[in-house]
KOLMI-854479 format. One record per residue (C-alpha): x, y, z. Coordinates in steps of 0.05 Angstrom, whole numbers, plus 5000, padded with zeros to 4 digits. Example, Ala and Ser with C-alpha at 12.3 -4.5 7.8 and 13.67 -1.06 7.14 Angstrom:
524649105156
527349795143
//
This chain:
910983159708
910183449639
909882889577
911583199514
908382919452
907583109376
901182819351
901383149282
909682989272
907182159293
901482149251
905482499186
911281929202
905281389208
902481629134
909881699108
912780949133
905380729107
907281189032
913680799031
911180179032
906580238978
911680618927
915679938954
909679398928
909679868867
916679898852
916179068859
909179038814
912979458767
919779188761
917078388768
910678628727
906178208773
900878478819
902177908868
908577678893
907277418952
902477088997
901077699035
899778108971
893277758968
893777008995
886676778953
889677188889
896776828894
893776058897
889176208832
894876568805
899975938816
895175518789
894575958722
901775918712
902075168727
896875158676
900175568624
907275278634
904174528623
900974828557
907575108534
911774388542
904774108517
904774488453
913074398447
910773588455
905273578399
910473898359
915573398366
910072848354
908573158288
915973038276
916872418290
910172238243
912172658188
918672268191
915171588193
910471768142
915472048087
919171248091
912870968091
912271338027
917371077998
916170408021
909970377989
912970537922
918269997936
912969507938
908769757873
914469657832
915568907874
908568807852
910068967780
915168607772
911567927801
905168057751
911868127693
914667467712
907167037716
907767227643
910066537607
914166917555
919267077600
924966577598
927266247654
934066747655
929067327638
926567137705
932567107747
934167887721
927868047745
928067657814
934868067820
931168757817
925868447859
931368207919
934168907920
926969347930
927468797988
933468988029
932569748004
926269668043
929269328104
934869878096
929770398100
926270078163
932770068201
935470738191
928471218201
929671448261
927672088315
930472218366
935671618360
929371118363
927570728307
920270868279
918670298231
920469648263
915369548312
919569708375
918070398381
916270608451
917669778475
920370138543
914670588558
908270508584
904470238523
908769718501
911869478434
909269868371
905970478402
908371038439
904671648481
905272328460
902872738513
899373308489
895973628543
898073998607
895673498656
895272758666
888272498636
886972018578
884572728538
892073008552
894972318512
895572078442
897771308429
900471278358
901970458335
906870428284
907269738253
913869428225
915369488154
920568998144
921268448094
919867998156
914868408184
910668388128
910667688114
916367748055
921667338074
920866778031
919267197974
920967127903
920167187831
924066667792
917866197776
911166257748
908465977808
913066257861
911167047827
903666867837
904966727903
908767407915
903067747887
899067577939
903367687997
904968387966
898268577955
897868418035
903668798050
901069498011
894869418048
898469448124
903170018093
896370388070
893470238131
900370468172
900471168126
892271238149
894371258219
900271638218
896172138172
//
């Protein structure tokens, strides 16, 4: 009994099947432009290469975070601003009204002006917002993990302490700061408010410090 066989013709179809499937992982490498694509490209290569891109995806949404924390400061910082002013010209107006030559209906113009930087500034605390939350009345972040007044912005691509910043924002309302009572009509009553304000600008100084 005779057995034919073609060496040569099995060992050309051998290097051709073996041709194909490299122009195959080629075409892949080049259309995907990746060298690995699967486990059996290089198993070692595709675990260090998952955990690069893990890496470099938590970086992006890091960076996209830190971005939207700078927001939300900027934002805090600006009404701050003007709160601040709000309660230079409160303070004015208190060190104008210890002044005896004032008459008593002098006074009660003044305590008008004085009444309204009050409710701007309670205005203002009540409509800075990001993000639908309210920034200035020392409930930001209350649901979260930090509790009332702070909030986390996560700025790193994994879960450590070094990946987190906790920002406190204090209130700034009339209330908050210890204004409620507040007013100017009297001698006595606008050295009073002098104190108190002086208080105030130096938690709204202290606020724009840390949001700085």
């Amino acid at each position: 009994m005779r057995i034919n066989h073609n060496i040569s013709s099995m060992i050309t179809q051998g290097a051709l099947r073996q041709v194909n499937r490299d122009m195959n992982t080629s075409l892949e490498r080049l259309s995907t432009g990746l060298r690995i694509n699967r486990a059996s490209d290089d198993a070692a290569g595709l675990s260090v290469s998952e955990q690069m891109r893990t890496q470099v995806r938590g970086m992006h949404q890091a960076k996209s975070n830190a971005q939207d924390g700078i927001a939300l400061l900027q934002i805090a910082e600006g009404a701050a601003n003007e709160i601040e002013s709000m309660l230079q010209r409160m303070r004015e107006l208190a060190v104008q009204s210890t002044n005896d030559t004032l008459t008593t209906t002098e006074r009660a113009y003044t305590n008008q002006e004085y009444t309204s930087l009050m409710s701007e500034i309670d205005r203002i605390t009540n409509v800075t917002q990001y993000n639908t939350q309210t920034l200035l009345d020392g409930q930001i972040g209350s649901f979260g993990a930090t509790g009332s007044g702070s909030c986390i912005l996560h700025i790193g691509p994994n879960s450590s302490s070094n990946d987190q910043f906790t920002v406190t924002i204090s209130g700034t309302s009339i209330g908050a700061m210890g204004l409620t009572s507040s007013s100017i009509t009297t001698q006595m009553r606008a050295n009073s408010a002098l104190t108190s304000i002086d208080v105030a600008l130096g938690s709204i100084n202290q606020l724009r410090s840390d949001l700085g």
